[in-house]
PDB file of N, CA, C and O in Angstrom:
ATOM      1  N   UNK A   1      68.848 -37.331 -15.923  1.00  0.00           N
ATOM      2  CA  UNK A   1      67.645 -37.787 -15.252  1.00  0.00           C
ATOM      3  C   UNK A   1      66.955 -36.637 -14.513  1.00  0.00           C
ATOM      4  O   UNK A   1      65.729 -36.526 -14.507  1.00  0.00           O
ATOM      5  N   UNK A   2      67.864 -35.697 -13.826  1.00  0.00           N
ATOM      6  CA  UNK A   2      66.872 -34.631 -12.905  1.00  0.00           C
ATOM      7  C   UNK A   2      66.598 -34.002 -14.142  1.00  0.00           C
ATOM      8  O   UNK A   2      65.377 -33.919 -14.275  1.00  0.00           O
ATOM      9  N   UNK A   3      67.064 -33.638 -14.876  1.00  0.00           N
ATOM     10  CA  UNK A   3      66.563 -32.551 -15.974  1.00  0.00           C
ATOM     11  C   UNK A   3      65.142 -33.178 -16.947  1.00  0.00           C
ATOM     12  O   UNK A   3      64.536 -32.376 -17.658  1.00  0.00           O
ATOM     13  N   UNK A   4      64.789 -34.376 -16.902  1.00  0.00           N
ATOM     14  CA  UNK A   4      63.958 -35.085 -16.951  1.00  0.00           C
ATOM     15  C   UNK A   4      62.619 -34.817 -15.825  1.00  0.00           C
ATOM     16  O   UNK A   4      61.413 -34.646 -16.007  1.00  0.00           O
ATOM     17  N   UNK A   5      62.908 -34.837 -15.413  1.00  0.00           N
ATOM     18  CA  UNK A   5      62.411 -35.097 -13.625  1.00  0.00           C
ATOM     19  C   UNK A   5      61.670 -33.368 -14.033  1.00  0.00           C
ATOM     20  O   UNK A   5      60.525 -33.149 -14.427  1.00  0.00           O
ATOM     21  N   UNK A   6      62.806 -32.327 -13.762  1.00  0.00           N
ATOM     22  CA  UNK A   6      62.105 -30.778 -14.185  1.00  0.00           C
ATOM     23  C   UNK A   6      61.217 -31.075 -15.052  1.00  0.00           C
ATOM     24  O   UNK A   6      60.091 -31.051 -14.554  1.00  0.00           O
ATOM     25  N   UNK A   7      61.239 -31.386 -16.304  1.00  0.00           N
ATOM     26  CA  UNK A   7      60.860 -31.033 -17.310  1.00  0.00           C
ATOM     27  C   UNK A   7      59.420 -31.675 -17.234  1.00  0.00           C
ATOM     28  O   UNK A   7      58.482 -31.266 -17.918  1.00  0.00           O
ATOM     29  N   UNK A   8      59.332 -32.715 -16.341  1.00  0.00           N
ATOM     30  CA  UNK A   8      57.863 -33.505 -16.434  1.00  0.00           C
ATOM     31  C   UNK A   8      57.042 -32.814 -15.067  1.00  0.00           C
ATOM     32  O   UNK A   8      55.841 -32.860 -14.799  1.00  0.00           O
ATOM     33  N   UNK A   9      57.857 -32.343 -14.530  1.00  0.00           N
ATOM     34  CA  UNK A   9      57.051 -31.692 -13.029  1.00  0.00           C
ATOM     35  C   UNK A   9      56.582 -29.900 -13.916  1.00  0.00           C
ATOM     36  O   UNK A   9      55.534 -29.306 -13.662  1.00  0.00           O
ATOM     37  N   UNK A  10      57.242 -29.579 -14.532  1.00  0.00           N
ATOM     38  CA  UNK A  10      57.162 -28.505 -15.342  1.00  0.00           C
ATOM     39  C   UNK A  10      55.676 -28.235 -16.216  1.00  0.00           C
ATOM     40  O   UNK A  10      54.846 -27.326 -16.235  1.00  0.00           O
ATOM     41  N   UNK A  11      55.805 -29.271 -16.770  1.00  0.00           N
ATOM     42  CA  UNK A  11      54.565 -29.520 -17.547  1.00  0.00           C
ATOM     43  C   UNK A  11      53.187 -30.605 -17.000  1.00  0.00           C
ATOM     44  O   UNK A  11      52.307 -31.008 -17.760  1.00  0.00           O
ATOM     45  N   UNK A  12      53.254 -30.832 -15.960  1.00  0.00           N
ATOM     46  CA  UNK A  12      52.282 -30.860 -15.294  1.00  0.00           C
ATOM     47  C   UNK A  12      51.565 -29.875 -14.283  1.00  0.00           C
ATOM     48  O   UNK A  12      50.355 -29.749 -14.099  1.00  0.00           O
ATOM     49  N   UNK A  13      52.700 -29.154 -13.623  1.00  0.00           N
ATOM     50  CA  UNK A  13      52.853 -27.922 -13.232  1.00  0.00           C
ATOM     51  C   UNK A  13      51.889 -26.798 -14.146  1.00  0.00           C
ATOM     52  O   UNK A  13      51.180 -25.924 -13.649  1.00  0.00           O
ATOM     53  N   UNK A  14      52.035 -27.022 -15.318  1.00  0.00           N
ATOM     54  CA  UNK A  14      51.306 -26.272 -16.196  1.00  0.00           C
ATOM     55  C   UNK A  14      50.232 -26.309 -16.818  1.00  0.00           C
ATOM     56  O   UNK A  14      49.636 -25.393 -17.383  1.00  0.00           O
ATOM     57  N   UNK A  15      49.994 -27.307 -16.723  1.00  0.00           N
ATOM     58  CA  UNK A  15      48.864 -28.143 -17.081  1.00  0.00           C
ATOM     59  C   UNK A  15      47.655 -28.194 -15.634  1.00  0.00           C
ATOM     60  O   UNK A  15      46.434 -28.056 -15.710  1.00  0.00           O
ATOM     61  N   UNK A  16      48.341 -28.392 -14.608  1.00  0.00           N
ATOM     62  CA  UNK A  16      47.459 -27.987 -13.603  1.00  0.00           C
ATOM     63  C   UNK A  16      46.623 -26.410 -13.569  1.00  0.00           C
ATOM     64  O   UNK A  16      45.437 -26.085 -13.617  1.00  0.00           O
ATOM     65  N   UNK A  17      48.080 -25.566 -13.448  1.00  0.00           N
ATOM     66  CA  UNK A  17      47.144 -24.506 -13.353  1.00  0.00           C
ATOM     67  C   UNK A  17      46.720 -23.741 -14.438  1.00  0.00           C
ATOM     68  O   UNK A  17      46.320 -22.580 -14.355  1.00  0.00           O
ATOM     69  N   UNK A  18      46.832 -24.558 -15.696  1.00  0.00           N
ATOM     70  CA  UNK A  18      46.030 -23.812 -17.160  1.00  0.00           C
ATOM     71  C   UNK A  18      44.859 -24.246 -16.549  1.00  0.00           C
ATOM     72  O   UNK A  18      44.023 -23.392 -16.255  1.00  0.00           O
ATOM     73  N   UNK A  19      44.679 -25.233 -16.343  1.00  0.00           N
ATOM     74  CA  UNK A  19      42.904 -26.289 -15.804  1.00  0.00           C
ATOM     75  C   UNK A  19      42.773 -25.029 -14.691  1.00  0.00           C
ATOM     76  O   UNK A  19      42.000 -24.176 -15.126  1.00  0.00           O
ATOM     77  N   UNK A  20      43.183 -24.778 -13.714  1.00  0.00           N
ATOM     78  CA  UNK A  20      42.537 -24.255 -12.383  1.00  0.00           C
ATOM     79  C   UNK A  20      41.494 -22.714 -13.056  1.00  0.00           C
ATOM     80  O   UNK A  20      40.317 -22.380 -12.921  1.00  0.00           O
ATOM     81  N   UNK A  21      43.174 -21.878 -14.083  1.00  0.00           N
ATOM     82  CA  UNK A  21      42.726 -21.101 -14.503  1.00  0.00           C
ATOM     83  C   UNK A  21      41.456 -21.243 -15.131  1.00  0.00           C
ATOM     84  O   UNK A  21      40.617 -20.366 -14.924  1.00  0.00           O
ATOM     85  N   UNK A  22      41.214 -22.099 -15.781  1.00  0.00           N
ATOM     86  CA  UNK A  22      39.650 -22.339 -16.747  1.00  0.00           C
ATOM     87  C   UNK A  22      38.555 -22.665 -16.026  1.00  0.00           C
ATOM     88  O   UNK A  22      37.405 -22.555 -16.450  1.00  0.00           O
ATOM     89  N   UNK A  23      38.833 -23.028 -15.046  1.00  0.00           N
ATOM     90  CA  UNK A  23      37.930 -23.616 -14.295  1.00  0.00           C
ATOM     91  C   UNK A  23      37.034 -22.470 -13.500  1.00  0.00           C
ATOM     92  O   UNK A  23      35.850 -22.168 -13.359  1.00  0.00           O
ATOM     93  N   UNK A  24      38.244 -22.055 -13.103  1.00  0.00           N
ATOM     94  CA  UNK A  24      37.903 -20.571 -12.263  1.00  0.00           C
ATOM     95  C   UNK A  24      36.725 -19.904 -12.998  1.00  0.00           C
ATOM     96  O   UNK A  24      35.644 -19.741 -12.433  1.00  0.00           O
ATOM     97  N   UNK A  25      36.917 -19.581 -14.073  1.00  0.00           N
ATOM     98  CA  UNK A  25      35.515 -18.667 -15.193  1.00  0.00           C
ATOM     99  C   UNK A  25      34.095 -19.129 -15.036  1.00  0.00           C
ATOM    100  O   UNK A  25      33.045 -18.504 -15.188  1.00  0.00           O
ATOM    101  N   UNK A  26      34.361 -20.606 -14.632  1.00  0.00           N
ATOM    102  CA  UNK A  26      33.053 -20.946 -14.199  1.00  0.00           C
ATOM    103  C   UNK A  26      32.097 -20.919 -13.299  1.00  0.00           C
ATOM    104  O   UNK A  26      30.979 -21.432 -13.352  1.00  0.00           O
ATOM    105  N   UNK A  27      32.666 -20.199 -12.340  1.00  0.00           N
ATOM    106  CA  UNK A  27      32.329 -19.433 -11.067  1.00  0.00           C
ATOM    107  C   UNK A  27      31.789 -17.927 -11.218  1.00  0.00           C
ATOM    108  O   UNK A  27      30.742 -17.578 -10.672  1.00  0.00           O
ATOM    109  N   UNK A  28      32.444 -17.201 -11.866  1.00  0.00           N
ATOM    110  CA  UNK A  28      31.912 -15.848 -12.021  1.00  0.00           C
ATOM    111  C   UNK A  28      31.224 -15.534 -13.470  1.00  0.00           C
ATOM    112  O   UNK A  28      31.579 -16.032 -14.538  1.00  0.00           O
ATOM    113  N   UNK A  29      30.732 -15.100 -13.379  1.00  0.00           N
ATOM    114  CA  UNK A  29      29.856 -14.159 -14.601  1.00  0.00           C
ATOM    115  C   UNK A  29      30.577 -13.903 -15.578  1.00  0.00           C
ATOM    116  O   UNK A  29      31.580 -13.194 -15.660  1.00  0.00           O
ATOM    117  N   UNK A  30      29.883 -14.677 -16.547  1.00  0.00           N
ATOM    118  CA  UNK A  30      30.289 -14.473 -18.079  1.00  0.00           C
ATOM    119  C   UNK A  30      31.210 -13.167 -18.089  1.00  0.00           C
ATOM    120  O   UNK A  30      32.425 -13.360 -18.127  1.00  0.00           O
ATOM    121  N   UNK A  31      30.774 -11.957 -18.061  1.00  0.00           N
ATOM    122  CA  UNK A  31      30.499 -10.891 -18.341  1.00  0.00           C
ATOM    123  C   UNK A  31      32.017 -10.094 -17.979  1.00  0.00           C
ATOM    124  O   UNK A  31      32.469  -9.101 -18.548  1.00  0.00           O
ATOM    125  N   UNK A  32      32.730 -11.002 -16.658  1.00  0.00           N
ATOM    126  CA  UNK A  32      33.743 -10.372 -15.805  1.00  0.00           C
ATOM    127  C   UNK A  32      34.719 -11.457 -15.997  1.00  0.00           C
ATOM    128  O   UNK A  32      35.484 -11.603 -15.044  1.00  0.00           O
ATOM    129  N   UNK A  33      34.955 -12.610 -17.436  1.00  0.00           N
ATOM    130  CA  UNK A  33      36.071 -13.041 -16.830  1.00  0.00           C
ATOM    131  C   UNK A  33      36.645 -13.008 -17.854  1.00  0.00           C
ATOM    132  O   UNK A  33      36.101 -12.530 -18.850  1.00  0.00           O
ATOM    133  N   UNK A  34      37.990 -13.543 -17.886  1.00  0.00           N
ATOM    134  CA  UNK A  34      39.272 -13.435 -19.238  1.00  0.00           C
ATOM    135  C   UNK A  34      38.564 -13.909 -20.354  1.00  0.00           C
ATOM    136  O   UNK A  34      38.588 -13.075 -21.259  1.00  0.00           O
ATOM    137  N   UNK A  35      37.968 -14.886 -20.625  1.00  0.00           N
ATOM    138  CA  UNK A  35      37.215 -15.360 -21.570  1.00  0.00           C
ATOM    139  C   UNK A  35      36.298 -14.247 -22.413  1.00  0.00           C
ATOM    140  O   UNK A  35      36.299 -14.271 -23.644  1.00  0.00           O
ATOM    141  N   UNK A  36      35.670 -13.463 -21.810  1.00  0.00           N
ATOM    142  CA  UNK A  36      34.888 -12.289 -22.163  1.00  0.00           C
ATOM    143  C   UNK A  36      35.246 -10.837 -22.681  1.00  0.00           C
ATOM    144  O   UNK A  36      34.809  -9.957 -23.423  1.00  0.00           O
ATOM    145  N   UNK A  37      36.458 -11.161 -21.716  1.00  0.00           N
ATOM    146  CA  UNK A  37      37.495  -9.929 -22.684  1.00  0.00           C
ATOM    147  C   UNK A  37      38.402 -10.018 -23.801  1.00  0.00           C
ATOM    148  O   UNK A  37      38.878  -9.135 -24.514  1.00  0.00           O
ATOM    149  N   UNK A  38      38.547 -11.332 -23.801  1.00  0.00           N
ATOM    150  CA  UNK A  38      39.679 -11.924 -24.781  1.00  0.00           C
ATOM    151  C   UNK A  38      38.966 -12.436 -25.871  1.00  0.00           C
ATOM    152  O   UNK A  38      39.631 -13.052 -26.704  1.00  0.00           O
ATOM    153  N   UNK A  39      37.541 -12.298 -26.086  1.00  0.00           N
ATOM    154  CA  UNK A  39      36.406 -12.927 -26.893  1.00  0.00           C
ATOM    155  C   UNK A  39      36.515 -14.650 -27.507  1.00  0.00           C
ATOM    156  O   UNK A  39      36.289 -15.163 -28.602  1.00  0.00           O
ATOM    157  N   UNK A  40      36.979 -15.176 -26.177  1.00  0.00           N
ATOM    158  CA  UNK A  40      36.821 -16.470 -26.488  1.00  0.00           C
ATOM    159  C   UNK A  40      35.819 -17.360 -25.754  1.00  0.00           C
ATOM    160  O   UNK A  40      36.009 -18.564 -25.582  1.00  0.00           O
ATOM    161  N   UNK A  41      34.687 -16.662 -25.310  1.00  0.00           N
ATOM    162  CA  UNK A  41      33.340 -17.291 -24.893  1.00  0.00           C
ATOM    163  C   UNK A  41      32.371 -18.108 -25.542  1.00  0.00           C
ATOM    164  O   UNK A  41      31.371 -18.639 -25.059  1.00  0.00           O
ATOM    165  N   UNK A  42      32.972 -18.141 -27.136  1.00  0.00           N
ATOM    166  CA  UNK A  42      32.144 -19.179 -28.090  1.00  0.00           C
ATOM    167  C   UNK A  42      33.344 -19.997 -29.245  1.00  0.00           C
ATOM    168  O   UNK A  42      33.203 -20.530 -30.345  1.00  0.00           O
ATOM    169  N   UNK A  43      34.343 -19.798 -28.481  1.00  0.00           N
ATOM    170  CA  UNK A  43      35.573 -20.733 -29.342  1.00  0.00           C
ATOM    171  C   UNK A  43      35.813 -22.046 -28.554  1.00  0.00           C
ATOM    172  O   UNK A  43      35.718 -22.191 -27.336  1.00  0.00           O
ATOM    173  N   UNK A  44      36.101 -22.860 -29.367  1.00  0.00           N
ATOM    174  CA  UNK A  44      36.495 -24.404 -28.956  1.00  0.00           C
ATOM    175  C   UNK A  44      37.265 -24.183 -27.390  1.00  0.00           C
ATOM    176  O   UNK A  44      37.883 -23.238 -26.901  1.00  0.00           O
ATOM    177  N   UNK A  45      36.935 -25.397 -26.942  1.00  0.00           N
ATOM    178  CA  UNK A  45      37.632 -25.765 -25.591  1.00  0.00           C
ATOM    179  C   UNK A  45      38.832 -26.031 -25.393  1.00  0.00           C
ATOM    180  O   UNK A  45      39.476 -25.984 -24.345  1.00  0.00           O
ATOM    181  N   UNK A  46      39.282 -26.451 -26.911  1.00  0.00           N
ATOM    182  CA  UNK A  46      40.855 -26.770 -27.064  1.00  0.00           C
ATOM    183  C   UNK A  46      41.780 -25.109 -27.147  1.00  0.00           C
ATOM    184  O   UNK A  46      42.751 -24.725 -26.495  1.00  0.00           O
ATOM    185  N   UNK A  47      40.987 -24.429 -28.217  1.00  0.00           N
ATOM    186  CA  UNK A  47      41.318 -22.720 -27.847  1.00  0.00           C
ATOM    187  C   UNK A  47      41.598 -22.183 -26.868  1.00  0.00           C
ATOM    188  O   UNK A  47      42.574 -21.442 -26.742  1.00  0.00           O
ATOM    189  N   UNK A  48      40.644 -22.511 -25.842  1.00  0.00           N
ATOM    190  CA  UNK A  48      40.244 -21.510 -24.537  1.00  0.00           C
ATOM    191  C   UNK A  48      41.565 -22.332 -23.336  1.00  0.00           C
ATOM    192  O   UNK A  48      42.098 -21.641 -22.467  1.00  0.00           O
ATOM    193  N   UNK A  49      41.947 -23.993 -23.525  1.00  0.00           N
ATOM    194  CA  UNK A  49      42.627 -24.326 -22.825  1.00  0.00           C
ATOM    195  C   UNK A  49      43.838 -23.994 -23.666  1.00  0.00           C
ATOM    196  O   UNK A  49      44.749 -24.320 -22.905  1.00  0.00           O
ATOM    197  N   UNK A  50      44.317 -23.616 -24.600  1.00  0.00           N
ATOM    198  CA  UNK A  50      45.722 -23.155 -25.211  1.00  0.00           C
ATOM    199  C   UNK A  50      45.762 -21.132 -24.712  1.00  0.00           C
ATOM    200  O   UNK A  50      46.801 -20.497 -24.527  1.00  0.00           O
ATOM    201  N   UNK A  51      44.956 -20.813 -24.655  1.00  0.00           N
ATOM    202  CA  UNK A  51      44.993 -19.417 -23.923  1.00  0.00           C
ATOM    203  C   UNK A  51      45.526 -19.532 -22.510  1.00  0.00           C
ATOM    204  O   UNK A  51      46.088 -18.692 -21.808  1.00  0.00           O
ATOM    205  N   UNK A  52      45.252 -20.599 -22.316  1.00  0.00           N
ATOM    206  CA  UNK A  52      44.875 -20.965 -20.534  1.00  0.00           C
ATOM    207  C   UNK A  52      46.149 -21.250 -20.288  1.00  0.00           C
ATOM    208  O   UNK A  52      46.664 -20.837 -19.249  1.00  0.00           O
ATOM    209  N   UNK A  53      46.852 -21.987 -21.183  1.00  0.00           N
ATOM    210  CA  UNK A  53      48.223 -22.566 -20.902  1.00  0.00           C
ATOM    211  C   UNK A  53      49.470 -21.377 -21.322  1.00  0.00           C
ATOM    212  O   UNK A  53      50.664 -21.542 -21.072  1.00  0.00           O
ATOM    213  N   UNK A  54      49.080 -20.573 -21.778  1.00  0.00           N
ATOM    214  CA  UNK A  54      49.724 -19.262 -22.622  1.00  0.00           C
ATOM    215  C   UNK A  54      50.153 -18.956 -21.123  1.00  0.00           C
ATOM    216  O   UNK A  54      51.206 -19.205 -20.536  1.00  0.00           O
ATOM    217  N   UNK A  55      48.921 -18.299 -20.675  1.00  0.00           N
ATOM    218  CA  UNK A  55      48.926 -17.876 -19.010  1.00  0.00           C
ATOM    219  C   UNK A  55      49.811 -18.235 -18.216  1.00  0.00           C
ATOM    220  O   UNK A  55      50.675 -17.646 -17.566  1.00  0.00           O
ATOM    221  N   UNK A  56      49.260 -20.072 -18.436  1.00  0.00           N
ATOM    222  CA  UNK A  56      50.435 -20.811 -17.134  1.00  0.00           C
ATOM    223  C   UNK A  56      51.981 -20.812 -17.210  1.00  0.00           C
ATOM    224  O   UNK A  56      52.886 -20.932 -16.384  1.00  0.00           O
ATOM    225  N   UNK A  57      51.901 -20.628 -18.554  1.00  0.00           N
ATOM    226  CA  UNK A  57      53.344 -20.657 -18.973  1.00  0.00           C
ATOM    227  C   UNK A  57      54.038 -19.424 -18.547  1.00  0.00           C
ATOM    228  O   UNK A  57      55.153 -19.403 -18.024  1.00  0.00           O
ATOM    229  N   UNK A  58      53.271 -18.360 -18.820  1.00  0.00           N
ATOM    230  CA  UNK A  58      53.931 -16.600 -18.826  1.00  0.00           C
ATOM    231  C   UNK A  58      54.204 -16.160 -17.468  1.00  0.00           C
ATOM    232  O   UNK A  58      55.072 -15.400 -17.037  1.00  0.00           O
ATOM    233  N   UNK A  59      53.008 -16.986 -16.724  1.00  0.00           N
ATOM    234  CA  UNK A  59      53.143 -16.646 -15.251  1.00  0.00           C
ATOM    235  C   UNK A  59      54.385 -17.112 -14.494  1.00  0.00           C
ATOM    236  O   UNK A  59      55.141 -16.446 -13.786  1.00  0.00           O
ATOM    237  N   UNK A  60      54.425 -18.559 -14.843  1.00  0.00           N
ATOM    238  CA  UNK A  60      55.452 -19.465 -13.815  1.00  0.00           C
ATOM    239  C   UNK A  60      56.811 -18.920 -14.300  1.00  0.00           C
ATOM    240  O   UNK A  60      57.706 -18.470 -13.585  1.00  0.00           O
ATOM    241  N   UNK A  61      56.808 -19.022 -15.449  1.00  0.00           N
ATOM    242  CA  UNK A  61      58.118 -18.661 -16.209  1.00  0.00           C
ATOM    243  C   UNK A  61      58.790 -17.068 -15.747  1.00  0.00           C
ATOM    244  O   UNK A  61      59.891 -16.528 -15.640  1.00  0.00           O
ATOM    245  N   UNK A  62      57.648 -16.816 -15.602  1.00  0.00           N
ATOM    246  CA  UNK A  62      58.160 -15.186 -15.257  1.00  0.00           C
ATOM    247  C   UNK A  62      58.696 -14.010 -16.510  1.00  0.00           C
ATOM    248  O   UNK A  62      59.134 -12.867 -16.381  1.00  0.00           O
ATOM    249  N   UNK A  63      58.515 -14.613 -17.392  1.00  0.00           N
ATOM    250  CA  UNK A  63      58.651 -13.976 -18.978  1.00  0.00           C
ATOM    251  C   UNK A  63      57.821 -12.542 -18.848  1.00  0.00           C
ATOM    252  O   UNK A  63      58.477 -11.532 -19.106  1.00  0.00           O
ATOM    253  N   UNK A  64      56.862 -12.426 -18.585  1.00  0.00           N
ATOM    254  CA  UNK A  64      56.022 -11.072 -18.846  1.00  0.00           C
ATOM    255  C   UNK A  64      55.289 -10.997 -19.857  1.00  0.00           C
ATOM    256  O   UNK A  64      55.773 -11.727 -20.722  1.00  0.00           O
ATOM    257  N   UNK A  65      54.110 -10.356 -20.313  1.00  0.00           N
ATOM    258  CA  UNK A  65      53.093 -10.545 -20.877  1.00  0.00           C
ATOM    259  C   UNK A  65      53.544  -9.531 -22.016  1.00  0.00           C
ATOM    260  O   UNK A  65      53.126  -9.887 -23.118  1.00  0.00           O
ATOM    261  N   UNK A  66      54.226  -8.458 -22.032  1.00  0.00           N
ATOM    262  CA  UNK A  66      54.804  -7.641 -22.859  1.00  0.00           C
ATOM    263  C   UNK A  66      54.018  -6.613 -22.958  1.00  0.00           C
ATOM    264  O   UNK A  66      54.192  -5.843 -23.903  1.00  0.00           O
ATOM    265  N   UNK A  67      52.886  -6.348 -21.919  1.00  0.00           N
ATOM    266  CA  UNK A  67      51.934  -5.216 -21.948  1.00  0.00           C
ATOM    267  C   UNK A  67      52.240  -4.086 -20.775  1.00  0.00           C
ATOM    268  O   UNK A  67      51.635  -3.038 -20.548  1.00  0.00           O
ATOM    269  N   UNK A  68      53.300  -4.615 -20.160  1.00  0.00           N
ATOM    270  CA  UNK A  68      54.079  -3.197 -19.532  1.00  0.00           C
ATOM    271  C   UNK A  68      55.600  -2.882 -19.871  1.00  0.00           C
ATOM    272  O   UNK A  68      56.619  -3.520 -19.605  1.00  0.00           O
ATOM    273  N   UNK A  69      55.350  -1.307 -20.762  1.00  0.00           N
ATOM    274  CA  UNK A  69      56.656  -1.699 -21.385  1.00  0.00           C
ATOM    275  C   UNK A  69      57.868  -0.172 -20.931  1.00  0.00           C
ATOM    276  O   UNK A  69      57.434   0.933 -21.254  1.00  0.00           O
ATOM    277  N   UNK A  70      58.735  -0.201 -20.498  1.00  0.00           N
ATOM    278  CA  UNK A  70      59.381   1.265 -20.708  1.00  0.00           C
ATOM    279  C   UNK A  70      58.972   2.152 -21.465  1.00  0.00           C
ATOM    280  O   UNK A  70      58.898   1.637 -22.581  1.00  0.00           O
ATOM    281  N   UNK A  71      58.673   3.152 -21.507  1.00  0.00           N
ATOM    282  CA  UNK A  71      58.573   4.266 -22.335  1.00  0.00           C
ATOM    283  C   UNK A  71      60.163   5.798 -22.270  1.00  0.00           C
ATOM    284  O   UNK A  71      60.318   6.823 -22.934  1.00  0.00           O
ATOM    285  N   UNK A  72      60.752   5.343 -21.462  1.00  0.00           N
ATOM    286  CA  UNK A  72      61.881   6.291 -21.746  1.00  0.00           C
ATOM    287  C   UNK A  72      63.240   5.543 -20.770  1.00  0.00           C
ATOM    288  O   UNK A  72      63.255   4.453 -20.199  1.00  0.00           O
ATOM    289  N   UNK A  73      64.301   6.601 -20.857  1.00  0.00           N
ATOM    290  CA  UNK A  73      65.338   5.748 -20.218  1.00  0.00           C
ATOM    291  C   UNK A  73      64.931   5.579 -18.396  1.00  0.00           C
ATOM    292  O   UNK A  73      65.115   4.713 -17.540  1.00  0.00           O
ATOM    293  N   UNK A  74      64.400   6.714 -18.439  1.00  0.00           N
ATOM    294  CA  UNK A  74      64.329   6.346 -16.495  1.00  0.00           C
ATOM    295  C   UNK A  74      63.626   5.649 -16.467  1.00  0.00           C
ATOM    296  O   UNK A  74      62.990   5.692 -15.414  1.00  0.00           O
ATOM    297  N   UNK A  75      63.341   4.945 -17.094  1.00  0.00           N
ATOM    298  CA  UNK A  75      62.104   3.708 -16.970  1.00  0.00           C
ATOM    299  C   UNK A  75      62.803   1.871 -16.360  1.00  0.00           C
ATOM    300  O   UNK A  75      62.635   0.903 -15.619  1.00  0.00           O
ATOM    301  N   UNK A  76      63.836   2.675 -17.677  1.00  0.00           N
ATOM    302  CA  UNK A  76      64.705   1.002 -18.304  1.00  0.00           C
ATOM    303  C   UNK A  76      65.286   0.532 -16.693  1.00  0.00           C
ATOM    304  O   UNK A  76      64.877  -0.396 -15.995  1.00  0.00           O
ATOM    305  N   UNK A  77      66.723   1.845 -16.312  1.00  0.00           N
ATOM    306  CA  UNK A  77      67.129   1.661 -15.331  1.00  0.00           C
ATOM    307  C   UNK A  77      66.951   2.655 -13.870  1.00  0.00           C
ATOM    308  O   UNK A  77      67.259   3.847 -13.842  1.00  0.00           O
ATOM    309  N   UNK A  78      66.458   1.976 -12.833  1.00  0.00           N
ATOM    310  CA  UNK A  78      66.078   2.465 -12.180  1.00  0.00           C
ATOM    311  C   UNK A  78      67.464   3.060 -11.344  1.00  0.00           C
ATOM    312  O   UNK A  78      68.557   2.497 -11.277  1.00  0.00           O
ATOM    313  N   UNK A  79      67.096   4.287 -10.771  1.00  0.00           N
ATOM    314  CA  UNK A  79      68.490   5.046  -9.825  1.00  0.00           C
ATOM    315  C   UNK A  79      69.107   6.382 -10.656  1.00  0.00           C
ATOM    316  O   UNK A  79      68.355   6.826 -11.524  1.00  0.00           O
ATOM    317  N   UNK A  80      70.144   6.927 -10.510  1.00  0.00           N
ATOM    318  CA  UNK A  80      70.311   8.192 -11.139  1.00  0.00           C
ATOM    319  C   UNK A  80      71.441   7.361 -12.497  1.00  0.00           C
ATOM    320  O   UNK A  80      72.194   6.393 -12.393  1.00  0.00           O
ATOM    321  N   UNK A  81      71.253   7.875 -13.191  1.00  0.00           N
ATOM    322  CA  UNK A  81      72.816   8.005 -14.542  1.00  0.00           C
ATOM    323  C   UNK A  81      73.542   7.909 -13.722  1.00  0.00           C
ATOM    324  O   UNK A  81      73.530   8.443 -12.613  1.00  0.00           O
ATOM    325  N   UNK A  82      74.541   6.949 -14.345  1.00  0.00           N
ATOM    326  CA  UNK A  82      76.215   6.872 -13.949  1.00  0.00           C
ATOM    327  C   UNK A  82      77.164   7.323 -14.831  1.00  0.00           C
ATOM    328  O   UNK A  82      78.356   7.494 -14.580  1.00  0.00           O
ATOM    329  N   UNK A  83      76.331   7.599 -16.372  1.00  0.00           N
ATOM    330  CA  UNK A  83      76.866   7.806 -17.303  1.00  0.00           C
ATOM    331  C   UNK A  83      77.595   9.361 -17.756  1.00  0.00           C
ATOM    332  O   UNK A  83      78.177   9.480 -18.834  1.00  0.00           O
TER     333      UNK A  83
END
């Protein structure tokens, strides 16, 4: 039952702030928001809210977007070699 309970607070949870996120664009200028860079300013609404939920998901989850990535070992682990 609680794992139930997560799973529906989860996805409303997400669903809220995919909406907040979309909503938000409608406030600022075409020109400056995710929609404009991501060239989805003339794609369906169902599109632009599955981008939106991409977001909510990557954010809450804490997964990472995969656009900052290590480039060598002092990257991976931070502190001196133990090795």
């Amino acid at each position: 039952m609680r794992l139930v309970t997560f799973i529906s607070l989860m996805v409303i949870f997400l669903h809220f702030f995919a909406c907040m996120w979309f909503f938000i664009t409608k406030f600022a200028p075409l020109y400056r928001t995710w929609l404009y860079f991501n060239k989805l300013q003339d794609e369906s609404m169902a599109r632009q809210y599955l981008f939106s939920l991409y977001w909510a998901v990557t954010t809450l989850s804490t997964v990472g977007y995969g656009d900052i990535v290590a480039h060598n070992d002092s990257m991976i682990s931070p502190g001196p070699k133990t090795w």
